[in-house]
N, C-alpha and C positions, 0 to 999 in steps of 0.2 A: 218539638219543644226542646229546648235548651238544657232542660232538668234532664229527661227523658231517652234523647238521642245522643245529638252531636257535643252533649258535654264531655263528655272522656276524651272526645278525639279534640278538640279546643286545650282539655287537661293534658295530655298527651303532647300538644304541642308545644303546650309552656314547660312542660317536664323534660322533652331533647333539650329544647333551650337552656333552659337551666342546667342540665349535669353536660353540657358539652363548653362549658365557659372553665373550667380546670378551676375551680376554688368555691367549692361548697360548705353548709353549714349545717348539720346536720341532729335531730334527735328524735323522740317518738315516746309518747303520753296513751297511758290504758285507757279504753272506752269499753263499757261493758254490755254485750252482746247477747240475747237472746236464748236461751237451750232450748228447745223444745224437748215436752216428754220429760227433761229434769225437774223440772216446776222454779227454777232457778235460773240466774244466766253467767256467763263466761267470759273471761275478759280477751278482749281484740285488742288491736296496738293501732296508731294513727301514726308517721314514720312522715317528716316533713326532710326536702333536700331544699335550704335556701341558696341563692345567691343575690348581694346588692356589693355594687362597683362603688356608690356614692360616696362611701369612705376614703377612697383613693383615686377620687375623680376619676375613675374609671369609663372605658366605654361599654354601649349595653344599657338596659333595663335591669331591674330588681325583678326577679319570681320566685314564688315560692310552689314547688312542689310536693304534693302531697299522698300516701300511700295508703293501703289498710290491708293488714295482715290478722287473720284469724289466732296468733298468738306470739311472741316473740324471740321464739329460733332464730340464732342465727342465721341461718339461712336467709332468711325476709333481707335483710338488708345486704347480703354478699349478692343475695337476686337481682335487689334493683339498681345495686351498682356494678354490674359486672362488668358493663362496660367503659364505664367510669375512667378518666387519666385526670390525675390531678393532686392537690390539698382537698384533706377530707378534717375539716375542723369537727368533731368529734367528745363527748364523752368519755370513760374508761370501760364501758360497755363491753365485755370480752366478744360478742357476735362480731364486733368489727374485726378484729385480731386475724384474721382469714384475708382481710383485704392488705390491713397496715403494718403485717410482720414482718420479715423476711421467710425465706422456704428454701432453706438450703442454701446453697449458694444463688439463688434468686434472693431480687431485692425486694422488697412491700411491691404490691401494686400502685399502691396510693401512700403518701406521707402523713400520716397522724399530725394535727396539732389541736392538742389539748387546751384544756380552756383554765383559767385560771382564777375564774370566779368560785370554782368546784372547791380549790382550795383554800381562798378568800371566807367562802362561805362553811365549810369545817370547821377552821381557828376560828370564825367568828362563833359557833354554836358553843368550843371550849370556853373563850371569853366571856361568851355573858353569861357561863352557867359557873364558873370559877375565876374570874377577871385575873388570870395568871400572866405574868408581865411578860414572860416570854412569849404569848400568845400574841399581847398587845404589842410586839418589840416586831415581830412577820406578820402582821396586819400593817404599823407603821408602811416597812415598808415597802409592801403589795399595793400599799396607798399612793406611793410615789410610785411605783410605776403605772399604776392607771393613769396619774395626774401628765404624763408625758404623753400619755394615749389621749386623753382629752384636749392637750395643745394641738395635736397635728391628724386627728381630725377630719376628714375634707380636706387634707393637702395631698398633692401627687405623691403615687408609689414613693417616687425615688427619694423624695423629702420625706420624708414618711422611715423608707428602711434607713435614711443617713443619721437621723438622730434617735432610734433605735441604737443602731450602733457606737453613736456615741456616748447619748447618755444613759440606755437600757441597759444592757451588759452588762457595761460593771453592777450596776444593781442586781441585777440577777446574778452575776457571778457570786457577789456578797451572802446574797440569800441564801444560796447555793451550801456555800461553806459553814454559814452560820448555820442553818437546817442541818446539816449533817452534824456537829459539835453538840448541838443539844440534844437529836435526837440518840447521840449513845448515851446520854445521862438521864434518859428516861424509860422508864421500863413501856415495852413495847403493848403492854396490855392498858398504859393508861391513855385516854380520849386524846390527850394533847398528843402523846406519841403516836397513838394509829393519823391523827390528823398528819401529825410531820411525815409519816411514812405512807400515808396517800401521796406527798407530794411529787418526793424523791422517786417512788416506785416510776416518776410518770414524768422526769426532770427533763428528758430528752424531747417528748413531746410538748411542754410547758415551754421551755426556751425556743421551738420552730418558729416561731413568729418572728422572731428576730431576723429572719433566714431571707423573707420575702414583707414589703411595703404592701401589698395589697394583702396580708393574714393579719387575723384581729387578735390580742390578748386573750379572749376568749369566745365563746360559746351563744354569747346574748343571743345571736341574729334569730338562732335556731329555736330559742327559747321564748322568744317573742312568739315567732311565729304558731305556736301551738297555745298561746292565752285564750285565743279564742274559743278555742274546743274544749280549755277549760270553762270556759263560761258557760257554752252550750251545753254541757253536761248539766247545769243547773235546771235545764228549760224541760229534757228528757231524760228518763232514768237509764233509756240503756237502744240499742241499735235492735232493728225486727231480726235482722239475717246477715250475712257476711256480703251480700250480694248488695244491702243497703249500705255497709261500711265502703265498698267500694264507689259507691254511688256520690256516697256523702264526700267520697276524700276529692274526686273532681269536682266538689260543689265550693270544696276549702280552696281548690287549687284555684280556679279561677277566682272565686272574691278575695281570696286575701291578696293574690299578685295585682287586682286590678286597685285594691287598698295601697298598696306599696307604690306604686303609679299613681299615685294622689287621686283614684278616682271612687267616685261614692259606687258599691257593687252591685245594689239594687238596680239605680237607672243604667248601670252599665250591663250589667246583664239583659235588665228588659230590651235594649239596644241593639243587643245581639240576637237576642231572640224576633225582635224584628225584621233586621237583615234577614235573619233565615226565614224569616217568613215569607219574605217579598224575595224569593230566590236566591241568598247568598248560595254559592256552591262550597262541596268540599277542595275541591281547585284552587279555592280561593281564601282557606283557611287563615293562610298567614297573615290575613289583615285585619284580624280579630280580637288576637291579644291586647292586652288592656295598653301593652308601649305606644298602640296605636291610636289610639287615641288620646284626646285631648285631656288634662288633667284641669281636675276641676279647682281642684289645693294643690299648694307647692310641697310636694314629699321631704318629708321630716328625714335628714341624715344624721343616722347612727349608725354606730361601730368603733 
């Protein structure tokens, strides 16, 4: 069976695919996991790597790959991308910092670029809890630069970075300067100034989008892809063993990538478990992921 066997190696499949396309999306949401003998249980991590082209009419499918780590060390994530070349859109997570630093006179492995929702959503938490106009003044406009991210869309890379550069920049140059100016007239312990000084700490990866047509303003992809397992947390209080965490993350991997491919994952699953039944081999893997098949709905483009 599909749950049983050949799922990891189908997950597995869709996981080279995905971290070998150079522009992933990356984050990872607590599941709580079992102790035995403690009469209590311990939290595990679910660790998803997206990629979707659809934003920049890109070639390729969308997948999402999926991880389960018994806790969240660094490590886990320098693990599963080691071999990784590419944009690693990112969080400020310091476990990545190993992959996206420099190391001497070595460069990152991979390029950080930060999301900018993270800081969208800071000033937003100061504004509604104190409506301070300066708050409301880099909300403004963090707002005009999403609204240029929402015209272009589904247009190619190269239109895509040309008006980026024309009309993103200066905005963010603006912001840039203006953040810096009010955050010396604030004292660093009040909400709005740890807000302004999340941003700046992280200016250099925040402005990377600008760099390449196919990187997004921020973070969504990766944070979609993990709503599900928030939900599913509803259904079950917590995972038997770490050996099921593993189990369960090829079970995300394949239905969610076969979701992103318009395809419903129940019948696509039963589909594949039929193939294997009537002899698909493992030889023959590659024609199983969900790009291969036919979509039932036309996949929704975000980014």
């Amino acid at each position: 069976m599909l749950v049983e066997g050949i799922d990891w190696r189908l997950a597995e499949a869709i996981g080279t695919y995905a971290l070998s396309q150079g522009i992933i999306w990356t984050d990872d949401t607590p599941i709580a996991v079992l102790a035995p003998g403690r009469g209590r249980t311990r939290q595990g991590r679910f660790w998803v790597y997206a990629f979707d082209p659809r934003p920049w009419q890109g070639k390729g499918a969308p997948a999402a790959f999926y991880r389960y780590s018994p806790d969240r060390k660094g490590e886990r994530p320098r693990g599963h991308l080691e071999d990784f070349e590419g944009w690693l859109h990112a969080d400020g997570y310091t476990g990545y910092d190993a992959l996206t630093q420099p190391h001497g006179n070595r460069p990152p492995q991979v390029p950080h670029v930060a999301g900018m929702a993270h800081v969208r959503r800071k000033l937003f938490e100061v504004f509604e809890a104190t409506k301070p106009q300066i708050a409301e003044e880099a909300l403004q406009c963090i707002a005009a630069l999403y609204a240029i991210e929402a015209e272009i869309n589904g247009k190619p890379a190269e239109l895509r970075l040309a008006e980026r550069q024309a009309r993103s920049k200066s905005l963010l140059d603006r912001l840039h300067d203006w953040l810096l100016t009010q955050r010396r007239r604030l004292s660093g312990k009040s909400t709005l100034g740890k807000a302004m000084q999340y941003a700046l700490n992280r200016w250099e990866a925040l402005a990377r989008y600008l760099e390449d047509g196919r990187l997004s303003i921020d973070n969504n992809l990766a944070e979609r892809q993990l709503r599900g397992i928030a939900l599913t947390r509803k259904n079950f209080p917590f995972l038997g063993s770490d050996a099921e965490g593993k189990r369960a993350a090829s079970i995300y991997t394949v239905a969610e990538t076969a979701t992103l491919n318009g395809l419903d994952p129940e019948p696509y699953i039963a589909a594949v478990i039929d193939r294997l039944a009537r002899g698909h081999t493992i030889g023959r893997l590659h024609e199983l992921p969900p790009w291969n098949s036919k979509p039932e709905t036309p996949p929704v483009v975000t980014g």
